[in-house]
C-alpha positions as CSV (number, residue, x, y, z in Angstrom):
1,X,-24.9,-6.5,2.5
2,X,-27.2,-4.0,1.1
3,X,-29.3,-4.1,-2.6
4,X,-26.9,-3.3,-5.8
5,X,-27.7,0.6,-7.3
6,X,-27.8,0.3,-11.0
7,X,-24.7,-0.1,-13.0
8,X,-22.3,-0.2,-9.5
9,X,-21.5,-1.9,-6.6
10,X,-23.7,-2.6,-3.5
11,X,-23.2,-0.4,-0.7
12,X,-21.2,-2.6,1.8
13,X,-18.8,-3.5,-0.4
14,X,-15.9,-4.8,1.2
15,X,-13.1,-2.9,-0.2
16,X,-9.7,-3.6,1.6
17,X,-6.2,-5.7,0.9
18,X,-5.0,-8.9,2.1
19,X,-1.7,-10.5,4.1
20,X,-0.4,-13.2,5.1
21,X,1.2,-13.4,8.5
22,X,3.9,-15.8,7.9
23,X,5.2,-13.2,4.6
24,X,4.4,-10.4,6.9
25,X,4.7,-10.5,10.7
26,X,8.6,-11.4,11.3
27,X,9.2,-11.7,15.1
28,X,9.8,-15.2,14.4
29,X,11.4,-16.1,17.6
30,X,9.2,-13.4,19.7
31,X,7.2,-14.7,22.6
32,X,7.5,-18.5,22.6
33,X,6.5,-19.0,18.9
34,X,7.2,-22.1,17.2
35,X,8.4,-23.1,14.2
36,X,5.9,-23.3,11.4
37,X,6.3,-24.9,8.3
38,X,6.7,-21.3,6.6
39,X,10.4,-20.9,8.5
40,X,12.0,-23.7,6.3
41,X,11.5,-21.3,3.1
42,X,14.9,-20.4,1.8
43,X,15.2,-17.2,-0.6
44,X,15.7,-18.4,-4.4
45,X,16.7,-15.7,-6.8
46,X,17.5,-17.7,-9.4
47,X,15.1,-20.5,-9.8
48,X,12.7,-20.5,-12.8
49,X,9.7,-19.2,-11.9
50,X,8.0,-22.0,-13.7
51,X,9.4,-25.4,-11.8
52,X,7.4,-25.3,-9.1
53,X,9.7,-28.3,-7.7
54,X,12.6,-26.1,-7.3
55,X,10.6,-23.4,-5.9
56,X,8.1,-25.3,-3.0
57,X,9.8,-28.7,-3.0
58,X,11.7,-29.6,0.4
59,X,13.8,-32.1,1.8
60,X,14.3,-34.4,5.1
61,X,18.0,-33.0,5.3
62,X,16.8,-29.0,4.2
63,X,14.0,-29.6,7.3
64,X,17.1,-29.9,9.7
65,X,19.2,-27.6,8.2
66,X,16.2,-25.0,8.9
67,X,15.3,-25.8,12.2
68,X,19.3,-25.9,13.5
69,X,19.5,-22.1,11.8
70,X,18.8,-18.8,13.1
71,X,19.8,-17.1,9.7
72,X,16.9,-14.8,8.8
73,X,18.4,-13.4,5.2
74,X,18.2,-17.1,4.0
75,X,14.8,-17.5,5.4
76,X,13.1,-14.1,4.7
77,X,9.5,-14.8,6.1
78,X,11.6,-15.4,9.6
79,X,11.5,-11.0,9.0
80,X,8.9,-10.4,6.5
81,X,8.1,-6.9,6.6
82,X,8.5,-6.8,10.2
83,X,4.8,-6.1,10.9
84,X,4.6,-7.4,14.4
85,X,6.4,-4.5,15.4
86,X,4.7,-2.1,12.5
87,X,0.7,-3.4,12.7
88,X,-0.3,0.0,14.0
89,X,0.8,2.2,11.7
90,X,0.1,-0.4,8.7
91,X,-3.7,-0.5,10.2
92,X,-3.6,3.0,10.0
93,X,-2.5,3.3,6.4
94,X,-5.2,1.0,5.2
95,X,-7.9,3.1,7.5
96,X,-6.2,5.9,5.0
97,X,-6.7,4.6,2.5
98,X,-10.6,3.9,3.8
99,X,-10.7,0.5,3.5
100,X,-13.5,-1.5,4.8
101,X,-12.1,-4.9,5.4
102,X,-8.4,-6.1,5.8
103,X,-7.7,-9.8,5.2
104,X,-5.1,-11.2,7.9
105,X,-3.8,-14.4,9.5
106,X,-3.0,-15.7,12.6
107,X,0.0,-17.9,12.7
108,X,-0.9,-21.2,14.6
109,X,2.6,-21.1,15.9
110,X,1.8,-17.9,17.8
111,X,-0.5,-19.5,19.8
112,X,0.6,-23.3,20.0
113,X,4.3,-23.5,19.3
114,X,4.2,-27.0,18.1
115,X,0.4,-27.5,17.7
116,X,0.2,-30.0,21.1
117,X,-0.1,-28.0,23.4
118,X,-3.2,-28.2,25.9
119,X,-3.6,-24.4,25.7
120,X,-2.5,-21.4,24.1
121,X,-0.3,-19.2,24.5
122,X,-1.6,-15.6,26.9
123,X,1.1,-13.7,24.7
124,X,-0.1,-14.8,21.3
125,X,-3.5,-14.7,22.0
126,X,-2.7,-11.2,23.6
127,X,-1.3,-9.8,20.0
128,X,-3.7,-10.6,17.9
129,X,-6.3,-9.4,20.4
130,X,-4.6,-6.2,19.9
131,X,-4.1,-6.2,16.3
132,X,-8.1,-7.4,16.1
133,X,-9.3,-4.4,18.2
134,X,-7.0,-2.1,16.6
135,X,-8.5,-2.8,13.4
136,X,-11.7,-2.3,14.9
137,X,-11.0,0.9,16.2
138,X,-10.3,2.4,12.8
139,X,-13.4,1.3,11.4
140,X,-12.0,-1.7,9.2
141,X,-13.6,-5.2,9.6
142,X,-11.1,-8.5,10.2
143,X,-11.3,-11.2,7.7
144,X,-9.3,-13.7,9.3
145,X,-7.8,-16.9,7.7
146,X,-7.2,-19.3,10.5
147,X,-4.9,-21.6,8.3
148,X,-2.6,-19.9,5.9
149,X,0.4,-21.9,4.9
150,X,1.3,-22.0,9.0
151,X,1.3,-25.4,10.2
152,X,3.5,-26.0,12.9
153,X,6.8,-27.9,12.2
154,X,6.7,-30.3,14.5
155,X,2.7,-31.6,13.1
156,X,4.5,-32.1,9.8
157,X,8.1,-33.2,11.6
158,X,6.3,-35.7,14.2
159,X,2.5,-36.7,12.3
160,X,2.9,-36.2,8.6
161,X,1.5,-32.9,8.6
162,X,-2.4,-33.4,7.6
163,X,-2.0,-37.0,6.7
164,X,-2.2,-37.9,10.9
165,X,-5.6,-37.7,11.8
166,X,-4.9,-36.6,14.8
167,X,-4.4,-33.2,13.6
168,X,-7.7,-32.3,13.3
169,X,-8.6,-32.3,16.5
170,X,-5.1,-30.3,17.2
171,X,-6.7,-28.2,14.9
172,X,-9.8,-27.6,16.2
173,X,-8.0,-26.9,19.4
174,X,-6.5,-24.1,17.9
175,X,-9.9,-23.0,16.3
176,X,-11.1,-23.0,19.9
177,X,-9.1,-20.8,21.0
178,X,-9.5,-18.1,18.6
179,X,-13.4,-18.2,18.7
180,X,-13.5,-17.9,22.4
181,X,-11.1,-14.8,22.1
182,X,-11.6,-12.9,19.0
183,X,-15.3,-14.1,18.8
184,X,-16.5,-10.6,19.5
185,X,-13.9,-9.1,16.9
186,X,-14.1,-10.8,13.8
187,X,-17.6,-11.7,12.0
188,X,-15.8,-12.8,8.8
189,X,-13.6,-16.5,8.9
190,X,-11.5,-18.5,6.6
191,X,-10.7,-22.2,7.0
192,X,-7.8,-22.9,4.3
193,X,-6.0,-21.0,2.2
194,X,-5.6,-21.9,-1.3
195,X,-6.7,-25.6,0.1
196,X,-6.2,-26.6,-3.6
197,X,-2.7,-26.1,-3.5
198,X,-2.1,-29.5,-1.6
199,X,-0.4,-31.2,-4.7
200,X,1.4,-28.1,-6.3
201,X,3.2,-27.4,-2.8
202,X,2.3,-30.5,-0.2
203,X,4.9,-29.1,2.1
204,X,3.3,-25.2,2.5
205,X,0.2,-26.8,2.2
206,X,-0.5,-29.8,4.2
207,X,2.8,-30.7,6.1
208,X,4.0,-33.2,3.8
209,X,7.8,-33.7,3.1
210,X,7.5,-36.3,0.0
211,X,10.7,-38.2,0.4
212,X,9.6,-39.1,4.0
213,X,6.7,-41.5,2.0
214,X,7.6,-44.0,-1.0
215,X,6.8,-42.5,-4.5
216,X,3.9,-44.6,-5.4
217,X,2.1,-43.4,-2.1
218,X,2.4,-39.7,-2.2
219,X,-0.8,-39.3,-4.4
220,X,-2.5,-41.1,-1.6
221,X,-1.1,-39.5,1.0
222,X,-1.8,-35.9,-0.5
223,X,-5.8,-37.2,-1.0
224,X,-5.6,-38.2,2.5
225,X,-4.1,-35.2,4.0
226,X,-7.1,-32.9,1.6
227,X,-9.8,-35.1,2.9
228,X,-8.8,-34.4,6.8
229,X,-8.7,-30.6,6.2
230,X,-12.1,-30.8,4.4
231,X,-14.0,-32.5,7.8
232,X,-11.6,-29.8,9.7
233,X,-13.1,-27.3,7.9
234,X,-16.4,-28.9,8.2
235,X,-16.2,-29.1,11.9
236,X,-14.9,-25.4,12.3
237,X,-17.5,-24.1,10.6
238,X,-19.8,-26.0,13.0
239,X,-17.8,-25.0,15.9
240,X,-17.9,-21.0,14.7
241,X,-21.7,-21.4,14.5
242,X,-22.3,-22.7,17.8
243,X,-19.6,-20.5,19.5
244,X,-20.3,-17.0,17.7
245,X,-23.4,-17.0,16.3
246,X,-24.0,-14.8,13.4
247,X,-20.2,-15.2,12.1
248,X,-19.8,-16.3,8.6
249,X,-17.3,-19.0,7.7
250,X,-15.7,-19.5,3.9
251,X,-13.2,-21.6,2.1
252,X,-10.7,-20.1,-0.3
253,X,-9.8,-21.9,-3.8
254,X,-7.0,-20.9,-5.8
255,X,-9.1,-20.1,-9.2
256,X,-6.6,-21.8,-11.9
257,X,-9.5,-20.9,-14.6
258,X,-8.3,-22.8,-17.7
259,X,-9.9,-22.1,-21.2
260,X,-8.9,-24.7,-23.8
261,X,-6.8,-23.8,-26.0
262,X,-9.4,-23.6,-29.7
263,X,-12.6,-25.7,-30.2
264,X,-11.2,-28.9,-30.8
265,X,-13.8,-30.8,-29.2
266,X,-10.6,-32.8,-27.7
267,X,-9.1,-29.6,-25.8
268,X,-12.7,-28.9,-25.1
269,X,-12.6,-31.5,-22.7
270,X,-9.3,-31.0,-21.5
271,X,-9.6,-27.7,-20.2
272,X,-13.5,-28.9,-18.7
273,X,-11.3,-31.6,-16.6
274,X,-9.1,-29.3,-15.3
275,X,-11.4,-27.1,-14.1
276,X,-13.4,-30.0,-12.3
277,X,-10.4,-30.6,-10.6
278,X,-10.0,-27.3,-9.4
279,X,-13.6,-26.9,-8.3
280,X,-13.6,-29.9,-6.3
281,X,-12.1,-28.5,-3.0
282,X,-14.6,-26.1,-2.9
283,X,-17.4,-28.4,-3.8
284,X,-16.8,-30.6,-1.3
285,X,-17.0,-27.2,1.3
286,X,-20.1,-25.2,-0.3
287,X,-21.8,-28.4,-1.7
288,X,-20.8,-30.7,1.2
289,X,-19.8,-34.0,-1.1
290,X,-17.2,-35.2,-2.8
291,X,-18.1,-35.1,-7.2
292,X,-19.0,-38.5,-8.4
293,X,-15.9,-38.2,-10.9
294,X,-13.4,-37.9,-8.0
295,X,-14.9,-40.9,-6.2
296,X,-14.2,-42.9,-9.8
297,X,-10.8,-41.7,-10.0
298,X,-10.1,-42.9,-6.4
299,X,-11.7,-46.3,-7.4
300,X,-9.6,-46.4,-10.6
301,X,-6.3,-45.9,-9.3
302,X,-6.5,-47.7,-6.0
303,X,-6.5,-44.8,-4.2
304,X,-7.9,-45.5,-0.5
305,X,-8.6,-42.2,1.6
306,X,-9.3,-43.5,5.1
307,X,-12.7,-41.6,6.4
308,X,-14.2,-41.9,9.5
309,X,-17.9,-43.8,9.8
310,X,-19.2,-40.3,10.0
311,X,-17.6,-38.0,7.6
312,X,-19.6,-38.1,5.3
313,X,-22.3,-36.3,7.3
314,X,-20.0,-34.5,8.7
315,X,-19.4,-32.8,5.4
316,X,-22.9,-32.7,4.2
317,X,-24.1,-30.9,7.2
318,X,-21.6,-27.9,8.0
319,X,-21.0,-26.5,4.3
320,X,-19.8,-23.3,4.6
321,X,-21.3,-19.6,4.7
322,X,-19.7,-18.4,1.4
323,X,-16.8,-19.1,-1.1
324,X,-13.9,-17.2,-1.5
325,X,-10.8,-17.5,-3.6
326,X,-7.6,-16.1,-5.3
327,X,-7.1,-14.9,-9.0
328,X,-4.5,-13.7,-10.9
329,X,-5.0,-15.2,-14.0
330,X,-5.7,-17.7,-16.4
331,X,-4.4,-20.7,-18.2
332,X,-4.9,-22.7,-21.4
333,X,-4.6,-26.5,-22.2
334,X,-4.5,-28.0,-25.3
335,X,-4.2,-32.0,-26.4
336,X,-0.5,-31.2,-27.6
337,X,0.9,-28.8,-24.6
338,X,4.0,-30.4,-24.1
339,X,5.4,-28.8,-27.5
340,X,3.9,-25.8,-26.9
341,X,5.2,-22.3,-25.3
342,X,4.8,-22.7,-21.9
343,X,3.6,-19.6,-19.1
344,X,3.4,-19.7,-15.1
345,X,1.3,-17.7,-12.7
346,X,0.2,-18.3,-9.1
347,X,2.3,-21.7,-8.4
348,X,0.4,-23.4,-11.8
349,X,0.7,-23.6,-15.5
350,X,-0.2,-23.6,-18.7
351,X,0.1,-23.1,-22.3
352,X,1.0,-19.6,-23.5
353,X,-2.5,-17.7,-24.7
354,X,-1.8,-15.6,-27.6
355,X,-4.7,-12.8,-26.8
356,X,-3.2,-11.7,-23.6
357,X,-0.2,-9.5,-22.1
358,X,2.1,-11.4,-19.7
359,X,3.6,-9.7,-17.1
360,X,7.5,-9.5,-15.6
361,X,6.8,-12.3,-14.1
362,X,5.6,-14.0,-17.1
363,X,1.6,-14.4,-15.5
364,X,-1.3,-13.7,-18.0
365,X,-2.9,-10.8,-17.5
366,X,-6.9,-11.6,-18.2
367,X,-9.3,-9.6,-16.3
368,X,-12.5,-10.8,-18.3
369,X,-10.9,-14.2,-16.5
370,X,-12.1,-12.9,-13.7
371,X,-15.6,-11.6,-14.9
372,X,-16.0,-15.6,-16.1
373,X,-14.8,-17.2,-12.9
374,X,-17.4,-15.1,-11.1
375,X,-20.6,-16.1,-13.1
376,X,-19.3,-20.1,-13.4
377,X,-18.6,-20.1,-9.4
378,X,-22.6,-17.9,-8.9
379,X,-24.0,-20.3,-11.1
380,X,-22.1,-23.2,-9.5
381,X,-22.6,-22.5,-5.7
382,X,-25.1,-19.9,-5.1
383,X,-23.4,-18.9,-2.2
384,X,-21.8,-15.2,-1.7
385,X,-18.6,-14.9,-3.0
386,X,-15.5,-13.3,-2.0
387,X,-12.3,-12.1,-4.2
388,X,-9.8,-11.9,-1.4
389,X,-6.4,-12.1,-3.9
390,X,-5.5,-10.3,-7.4
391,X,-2.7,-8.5,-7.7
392,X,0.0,-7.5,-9.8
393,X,3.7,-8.2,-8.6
394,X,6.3,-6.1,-10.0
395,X,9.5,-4.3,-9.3
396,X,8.5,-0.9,-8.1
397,X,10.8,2.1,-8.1
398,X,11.0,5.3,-7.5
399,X,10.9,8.0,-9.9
400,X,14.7,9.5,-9.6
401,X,13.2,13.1,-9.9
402,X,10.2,13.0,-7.2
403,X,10.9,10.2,-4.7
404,X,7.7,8.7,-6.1
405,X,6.7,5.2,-6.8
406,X,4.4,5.6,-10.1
407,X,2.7,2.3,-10.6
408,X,0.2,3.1,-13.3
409,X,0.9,-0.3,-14.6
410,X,-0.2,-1.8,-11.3
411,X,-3.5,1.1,-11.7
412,X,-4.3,-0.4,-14.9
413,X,-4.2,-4.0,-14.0
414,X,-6.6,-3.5,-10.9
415,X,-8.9,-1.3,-12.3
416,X,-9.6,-3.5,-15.2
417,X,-10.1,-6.2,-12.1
418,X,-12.2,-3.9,-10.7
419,X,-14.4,-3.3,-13.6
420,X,-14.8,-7.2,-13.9
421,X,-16.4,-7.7,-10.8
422,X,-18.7,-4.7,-11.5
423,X,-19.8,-5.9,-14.4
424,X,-20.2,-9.8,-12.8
425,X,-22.1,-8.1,-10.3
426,X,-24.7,-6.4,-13.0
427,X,-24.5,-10.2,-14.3
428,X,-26.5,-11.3,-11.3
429,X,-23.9,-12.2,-8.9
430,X,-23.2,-11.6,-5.6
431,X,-19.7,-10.5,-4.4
432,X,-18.9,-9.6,-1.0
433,X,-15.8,-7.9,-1.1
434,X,-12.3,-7.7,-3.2
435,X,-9.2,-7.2,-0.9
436,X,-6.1,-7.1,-3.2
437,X,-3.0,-9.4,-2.6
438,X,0.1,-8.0,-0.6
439,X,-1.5,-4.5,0.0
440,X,1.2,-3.7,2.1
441,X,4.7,-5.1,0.3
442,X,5.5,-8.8,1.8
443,X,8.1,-11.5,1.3
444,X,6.9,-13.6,-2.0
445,X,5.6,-16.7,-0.7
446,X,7.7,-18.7,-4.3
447,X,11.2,-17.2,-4.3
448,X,11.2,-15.1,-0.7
449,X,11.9,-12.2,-2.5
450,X,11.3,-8.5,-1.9
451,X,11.6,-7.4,-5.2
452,X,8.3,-9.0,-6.7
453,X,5.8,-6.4,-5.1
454,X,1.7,-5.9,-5.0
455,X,1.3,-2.9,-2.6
456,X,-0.4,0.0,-2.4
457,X,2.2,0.8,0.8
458,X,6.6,0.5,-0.2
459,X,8.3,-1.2,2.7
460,X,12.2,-0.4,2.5
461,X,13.6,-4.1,2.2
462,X,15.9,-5.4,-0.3
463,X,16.0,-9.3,-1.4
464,X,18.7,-9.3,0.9
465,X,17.1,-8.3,3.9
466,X,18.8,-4.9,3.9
467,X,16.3,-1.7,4.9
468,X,15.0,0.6,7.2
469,X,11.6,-0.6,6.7
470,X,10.0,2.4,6.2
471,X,7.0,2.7,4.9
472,X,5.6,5.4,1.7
473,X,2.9,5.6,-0.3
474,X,2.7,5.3,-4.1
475,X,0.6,6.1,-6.5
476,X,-1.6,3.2,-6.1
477,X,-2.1,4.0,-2.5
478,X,-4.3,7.2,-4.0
479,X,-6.0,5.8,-6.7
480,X,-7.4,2.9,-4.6
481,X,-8.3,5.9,-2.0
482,X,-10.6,7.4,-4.6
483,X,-12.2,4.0,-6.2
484,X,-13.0,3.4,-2.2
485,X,-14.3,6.6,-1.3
486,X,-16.4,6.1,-4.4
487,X,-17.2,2.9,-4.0
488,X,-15.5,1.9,-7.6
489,X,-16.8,4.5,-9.6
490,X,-13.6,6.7,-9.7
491,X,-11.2,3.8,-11.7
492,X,-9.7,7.3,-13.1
493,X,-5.8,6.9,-12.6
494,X,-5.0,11.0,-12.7
């Protein structure tokens, strides 16, 4: 990426949005595809959108009531937006809307139906050949997460998900087979997503249905499961290296930033822990060891994470290329929490902060958050890094007189995004790229709604499945055209 100008952002910049195949791509029975952990996600409406439990919790017996259904309006993401039949003209909305980079997945299932297989499947491998080059061919570069909440349902059914070893090498398998292909497509990779997530979800996350282990193993299990993605992502980063050389490999951290909550030296410390514990996924992938203090914790709580005699090195010696990561807000901690007003956002949270808005969805809005998380992850990695979520959800609708979806509040929210990560950049750090959550309008990943939308693009779907799936513009689609096309210096929302 070329020098920073004065005052703006480097030309280079990575403008663009960011999906998720599994809330996206539908066709879930298309082509031989297997079922992924993702097709056991029921559609809650009314679940509070703070008890996480009742929103990403699973059980044995809700496993094989998925797997013996073909309902798709109880499990949206079966249809998401129905994008395997719509890439083309999404792709060309995003080339539209100039974008430089677009942030996609590729469903392991699509490929390997239950994650055993000895080789892929040609048809999978075929469509996101297509949807690679097709990007390509309107001028926009892939950034490809190879592992976004997609594990195949029979690794989690028939190993444990990621506590099985044995996965890894399934895994790498899979990596394989997407080098070799798309290795001439795509310069930008991302192992996990959100690979922090492993305790706030474990089923979307690593595979793991809790009641199949006893209650007083779970925490080990979980660490187990995070260590064998780490020297997964280790090795796949060594593996992209020697297969495409020049390609870049990242890891992607859900950024819970937490301030504490006033200078008690007590919630000082609070809100310091729990933002060790966030870093540490993506110190052990940029730094390439596990923190002293995590080691200690193991030790204290007879914690045993089974490691191979060379993982270790393993880790040390394949860090990877640059850090990425997700933020939509922040949080706050204080000594006495449990009495106090409580606010969610991004599958965490926290204690209510009294110096910022809170949106329908009751998430903190703090773009200076995002200014901070910035300069702590520069200072902390010295590696590149990458915003590839923010976004607003929100229900949209149109304005009864024109048609029109009018979104300033979603203009308002990103540009003040925007103008953090300018003015981080004029800090000193480096930023690749910001790609905006949901560009296009997806199923939520929490409640499998419709309703809770980030695009720039309106897809005609209800919460009950019920549309034409059309696609329109609104009037984010045209403000984000100009802050491209001026490479963030129009943030004017007229």
């Amino acid at each position: 990426m070329d020098a920073c100008t004065a005052g703006g952002f480097p030309q280079g910049f990575l403008w663009g949005g960011a999906i998720a195949a599994n809330q996206y791509e539908g066709a879930w029975d298309v082509g031989g595809k297997g079922l992924s952990v993702a097709d056991c996600a029921t559609y809650k409406p009314n679940v509070d959108k703070r008890d996480y439990k009742a929103l990403h919790g699973i059980t044995s017996a809700q496993v094989r009531e998925a797997m013996a259904s073909t309902d798709t309006r109880r499990y949206p993401r079966r249809h998401g937006v129905d994008g395997y039949h719509h890439y083309k003209q999404d792709i060309d909305l995003c080339a539209e809307m100039g974008f430089k980079t677009l942030r996609i997945s590729i469903q392991w299932t699509r490929l390997f139906p239950t994650g055993t297989e000895e080789g892929p499947l040609e048809g999978g491998l075929a469509f996101y050949e297509d949807v690679l080059s097709y990007l390509r061919e309107r001028g926009i570069e892939p950034l490809v997460t190879l592992h976004h909440y997609e594990q195949p349902l029979y690794l989690a059914n028939h190993y444990g998900g990621w506590y099985d070893r044995r996965v890894i090498a399934l895994f790498l398998r899979f990596c394989e087979a997407c080098f070799r292909r798309y290795g001439p497509l795509v310069k930008y990779w991302l192992t996990f997503n959100e690979v922090d997530s492993a305790f706030r979800h474990p089923w979307t996350t690593v595979g793991v249905c809790e009641d199949r282990f006893p209650e007083d193993q779970r925490e080990e299990v979980i660490y187990q499961c995070v260590h064998n993605q780490m020297v997964a992502s280790a090795l796949a980063t060594k593996m992209l290296h020697q297969m495409v050389p020049g390609a870049q490999m990242g890891c992607m951290l859900t950024r819970t930033l937490t301030y504490p909550l006033d200078c008690n030296p007590k919630n000082q410390l609070l809100a310091q822990r729990d933002n060790r514990e966030n870093y540490m996924y993506t110190d052990v992938q940029a730094l390439g060891a596990y923190p002293s203090w995590q080691r200690r914790y193991w030790e204290r709580h007879g914690i045993h994470v089974d490691m191979g005699l060379d993982d270790e090195a393993i880790l040390a010696q394949y860090p990877v290329d640059f850090v990425s990561f997700s933020y939509y807000n922040s949080m706050v901690d204080s000594i006495d929490a449990a009495r106090r007003e409580k606010v969610g956002g991004n599958l965490a949270t926290g204690v209510r902060n009294p110096y910022l808005a809170t949106s329908d969805w009751g998430w903190q809005v703090d773009a200076d958050g995002l200014r901070y998380a910035l300069i702590d992850m520069w200072d902390r990695y010295h590696k590149p890094l990458f915003v590839v979520e923010n976004g607003l959800g929100a229900e949209d609708e149109a304005d009864p007189q024109t048609g029109r979806i009018e979104d300033d509040y979603r203009i308002d929210y990103l540009r003040r995004h925007v103008e953090a990560i300018r003015d981080a950049i004029d800090d000193g750090v480096t930023v690749m790229g910001y790609t905006p959550w949901g560009c296009i309008d997806l199923v939520s990943l929490s409640t499998c709604q419709m309703s809770k939308r980030y695009g720039f693009v309106y897809v005609d779907l209800d919460d009950e499945g019920n549309g034409s799936y059309a696609r329109s513009r609104k009037k984010s689609f045209f403000w984000y055209q100009r802050v491209i096309a001026s490479n963030g210096e129009d943030l004017d929302s007229a």
